[in-house]
C-alpha positions as CSV (number, residue, x, y, z in Angstrom):
1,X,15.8,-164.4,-64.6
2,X,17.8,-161.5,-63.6
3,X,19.2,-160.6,-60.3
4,X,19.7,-157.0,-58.8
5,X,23.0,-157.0,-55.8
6,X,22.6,-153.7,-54.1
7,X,26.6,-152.7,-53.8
8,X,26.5,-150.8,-50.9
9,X,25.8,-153.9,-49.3
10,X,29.6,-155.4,-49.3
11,X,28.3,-159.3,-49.6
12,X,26.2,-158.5,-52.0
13,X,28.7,-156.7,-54.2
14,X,31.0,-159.3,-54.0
15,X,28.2,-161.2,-55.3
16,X,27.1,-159.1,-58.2
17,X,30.9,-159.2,-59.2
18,X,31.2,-162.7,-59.1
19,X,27.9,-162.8,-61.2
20,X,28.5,-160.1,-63.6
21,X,31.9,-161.5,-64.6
22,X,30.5,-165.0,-65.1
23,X,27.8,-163.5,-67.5
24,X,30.0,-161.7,-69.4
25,X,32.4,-164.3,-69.8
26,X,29.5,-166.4,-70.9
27,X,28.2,-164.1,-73.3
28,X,25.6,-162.8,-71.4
29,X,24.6,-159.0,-70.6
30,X,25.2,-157.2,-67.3
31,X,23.7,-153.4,-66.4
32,X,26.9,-151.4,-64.9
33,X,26.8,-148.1,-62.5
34,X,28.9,-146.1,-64.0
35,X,29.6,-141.8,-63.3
36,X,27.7,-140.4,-66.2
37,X,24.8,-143.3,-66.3
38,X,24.0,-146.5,-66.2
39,X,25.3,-148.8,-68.8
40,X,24.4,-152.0,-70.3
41,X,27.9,-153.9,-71.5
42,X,28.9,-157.3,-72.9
43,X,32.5,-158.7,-73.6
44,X,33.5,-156.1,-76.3
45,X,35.6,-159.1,-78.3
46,X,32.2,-161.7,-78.6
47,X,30.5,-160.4,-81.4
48,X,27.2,-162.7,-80.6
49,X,27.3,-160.7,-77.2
50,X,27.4,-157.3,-78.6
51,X,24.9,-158.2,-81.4
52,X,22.5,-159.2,-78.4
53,X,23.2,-156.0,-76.5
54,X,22.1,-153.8,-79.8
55,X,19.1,-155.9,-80.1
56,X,18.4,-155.2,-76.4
57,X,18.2,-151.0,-76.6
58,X,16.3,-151.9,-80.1
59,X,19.2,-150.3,-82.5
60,X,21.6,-151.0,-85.4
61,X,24.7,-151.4,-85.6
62,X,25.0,-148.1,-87.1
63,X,25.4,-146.2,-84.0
64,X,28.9,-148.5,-83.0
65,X,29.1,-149.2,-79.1
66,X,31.3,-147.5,-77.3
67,X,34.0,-149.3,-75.3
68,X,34.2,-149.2,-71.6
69,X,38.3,-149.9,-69.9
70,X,39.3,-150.2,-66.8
71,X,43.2,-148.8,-66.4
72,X,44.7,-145.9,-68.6
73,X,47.2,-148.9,-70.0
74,X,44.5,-150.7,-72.0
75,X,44.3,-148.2,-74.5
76,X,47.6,-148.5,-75.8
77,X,46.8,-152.3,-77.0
78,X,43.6,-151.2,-78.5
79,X,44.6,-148.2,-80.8
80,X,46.9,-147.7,-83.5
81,X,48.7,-144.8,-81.8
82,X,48.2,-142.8,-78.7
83,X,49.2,-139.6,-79.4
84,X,50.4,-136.4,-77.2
85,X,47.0,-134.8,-77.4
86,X,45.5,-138.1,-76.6
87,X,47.6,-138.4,-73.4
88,X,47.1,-134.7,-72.3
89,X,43.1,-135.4,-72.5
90,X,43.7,-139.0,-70.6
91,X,45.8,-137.8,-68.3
92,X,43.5,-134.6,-67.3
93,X,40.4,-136.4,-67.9
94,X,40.7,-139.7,-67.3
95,X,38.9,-141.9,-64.7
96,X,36.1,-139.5,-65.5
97,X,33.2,-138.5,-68.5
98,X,35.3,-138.0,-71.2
99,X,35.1,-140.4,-74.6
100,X,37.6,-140.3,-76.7
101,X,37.1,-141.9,-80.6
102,X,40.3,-143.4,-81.8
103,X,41.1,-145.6,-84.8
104,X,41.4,-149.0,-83.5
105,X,44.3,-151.7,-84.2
106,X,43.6,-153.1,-87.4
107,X,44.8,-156.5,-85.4
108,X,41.5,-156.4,-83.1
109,X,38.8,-159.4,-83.8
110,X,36.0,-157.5,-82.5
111,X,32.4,-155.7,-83.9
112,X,30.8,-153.2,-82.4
113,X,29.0,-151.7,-85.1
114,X,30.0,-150.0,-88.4
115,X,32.5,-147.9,-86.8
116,X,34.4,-147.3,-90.0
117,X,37.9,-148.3,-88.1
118,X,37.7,-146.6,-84.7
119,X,36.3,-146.9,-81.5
120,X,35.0,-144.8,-78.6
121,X,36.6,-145.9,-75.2
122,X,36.0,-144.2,-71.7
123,X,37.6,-145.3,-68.6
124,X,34.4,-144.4,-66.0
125,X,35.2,-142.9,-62.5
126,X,33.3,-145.7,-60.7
127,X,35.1,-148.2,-58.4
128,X,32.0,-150.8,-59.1
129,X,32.5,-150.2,-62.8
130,X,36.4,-150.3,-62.3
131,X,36.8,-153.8,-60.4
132,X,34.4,-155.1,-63.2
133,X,36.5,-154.1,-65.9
134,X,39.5,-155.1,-63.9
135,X,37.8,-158.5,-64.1
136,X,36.4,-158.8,-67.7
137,X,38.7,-156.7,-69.7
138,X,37.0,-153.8,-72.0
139,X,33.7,-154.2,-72.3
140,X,31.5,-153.0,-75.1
141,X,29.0,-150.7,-73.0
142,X,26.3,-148.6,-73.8
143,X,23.9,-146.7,-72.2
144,X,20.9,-148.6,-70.2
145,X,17.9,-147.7,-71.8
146,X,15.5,-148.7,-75.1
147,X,17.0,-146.4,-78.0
148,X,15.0,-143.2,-78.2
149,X,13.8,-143.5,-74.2
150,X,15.5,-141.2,-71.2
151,X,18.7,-142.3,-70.3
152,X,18.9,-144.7,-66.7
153,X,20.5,-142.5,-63.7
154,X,19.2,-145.6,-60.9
155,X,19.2,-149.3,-61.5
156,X,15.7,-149.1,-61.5
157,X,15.4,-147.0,-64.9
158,X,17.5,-149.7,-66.2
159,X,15.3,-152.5,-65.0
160,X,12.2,-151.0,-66.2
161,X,13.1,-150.8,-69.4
162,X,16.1,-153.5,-70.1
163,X,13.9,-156.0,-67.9
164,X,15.4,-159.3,-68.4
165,X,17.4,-158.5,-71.4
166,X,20.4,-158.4,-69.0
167,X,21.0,-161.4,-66.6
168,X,22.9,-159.1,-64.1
169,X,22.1,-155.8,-62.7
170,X,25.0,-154.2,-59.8
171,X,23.2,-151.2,-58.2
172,X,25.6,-148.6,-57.4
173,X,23.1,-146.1,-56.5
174,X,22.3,-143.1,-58.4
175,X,24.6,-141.9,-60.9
176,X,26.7,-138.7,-59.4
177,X,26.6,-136.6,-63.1
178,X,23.5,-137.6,-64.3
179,X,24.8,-136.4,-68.1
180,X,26.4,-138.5,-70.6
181,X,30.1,-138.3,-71.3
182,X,32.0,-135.7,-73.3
183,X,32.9,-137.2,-77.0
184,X,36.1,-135.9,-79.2
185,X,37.2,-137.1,-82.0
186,X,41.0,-137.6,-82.1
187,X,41.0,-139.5,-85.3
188,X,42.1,-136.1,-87.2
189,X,45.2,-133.7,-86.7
190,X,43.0,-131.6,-84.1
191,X,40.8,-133.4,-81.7
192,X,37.2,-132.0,-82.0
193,X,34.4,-132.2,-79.7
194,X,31.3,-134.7,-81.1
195,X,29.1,-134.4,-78.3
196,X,29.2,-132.0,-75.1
197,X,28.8,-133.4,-72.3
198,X,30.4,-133.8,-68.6
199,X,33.2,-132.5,-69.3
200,X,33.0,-128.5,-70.5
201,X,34.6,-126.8,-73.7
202,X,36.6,-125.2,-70.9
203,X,38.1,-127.9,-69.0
204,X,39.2,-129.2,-72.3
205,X,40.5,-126.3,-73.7
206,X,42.9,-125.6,-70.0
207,X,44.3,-129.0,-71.3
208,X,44.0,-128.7,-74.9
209,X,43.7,-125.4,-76.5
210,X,43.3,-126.5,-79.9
211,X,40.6,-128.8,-79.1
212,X,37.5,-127.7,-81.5
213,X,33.9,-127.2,-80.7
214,X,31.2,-129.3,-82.2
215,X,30.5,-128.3,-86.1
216,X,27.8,-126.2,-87.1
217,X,25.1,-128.3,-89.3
218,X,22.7,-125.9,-91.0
């Protein structure tokens, strides 16, 4: 059975902490308040947990999880390089909705999907999501909702559709951007924008004026 701890209650978010980070260190799924939307995550290094998470939204492991971390630091044990441009984006953007697809160490025993040698890590702007992380280490985390169905903004879109697919569920209240995070791809010489999102073409470009829009499919 699942259990909801409502953390604006400051017992039961000690709680839901205590809970979520026993699940995922157990294998199990947790749903996560994050800035953009609710996620559902698992320990991003057990490959049974992250299998069970796809199988929960009803998807293949051709659209690769993204990767959730919890201090700017983390990155540097999880990519090959973090380069200038990289740092400029983290440093401007980062806690906050911005996604950034790296190549990964080849050293990493993890799989998220067929993500071809990178990954796509976010560091959320959400203290409940934050002291989880802090807790669990990066955690493979996507969005809380059945592939194909709107996105969860509340814990209680996530419930209705994840039901008891995840054993923990921390309610942060609703979701203060309500959009899904900016992606760029940093895995060439110029980063380029994959998906628009919280973060505008502006904001990235005051940081980052090389930074490229999306690409024009015809």
């Amino acid at each position: 059975m699942s259990e909801r701890y409502d953390c604006a209650d400051s017992e039961r978010r000690a709680a839901g902490l205590e809970a979520a980070t026993r699940a995922v260190r157990h294998g199990r799924l947790v749903v996560l308040p994050t800035d953009t939307l609710y996620g559902i995550g698992a320990d991003a290094f057990d490959q049974v947990a992250v299998r069970a998470l796809l199988a929960a939204k009803g998807r293949g492991p051709d659209m690769p999880v993204p990767v959730l971390v919890g201090a700017w630091r983390t990155l540097d044990g999880l990519v090959e390089q973090v380069t200038e441009p990289m740092r400029d984006l983290i440093r401007a953007f980062w806690p906050g909705g911005l996604t950034l697809v790296v190549p990964y160490a080849p050293s990493l025993s993890w799989d998220l999907g067929d993500a071809r040698g990178t990954v796509a890590v976010r560091m959320p702007l959400h203290p409940v999501a934050i002291e989880l992380l802090g807790r669990t280490g990066p955690m493979a985390v996507s969005s809380a909702n059945i592939s194909g169905q709107a996105p969860a903004t509340t814990v209680e879109d996530a419930m209705a559709q994840l039901r008891d697919s995840a054993e923990v569920y921390l309610d942060g209240g609703p979701c203060s951007a309500g959009i899904a995070s900016t992606i760029v791809d940093c895995t060439g010489e110029v980063p380029r924008v994959l998906r628009a999102g919280a973060v505008t073409m502006t904001a990235l470009r005051e940081v980052l004026p090389s930074v490229q829009e999306p690409a024009v499919t015809v």
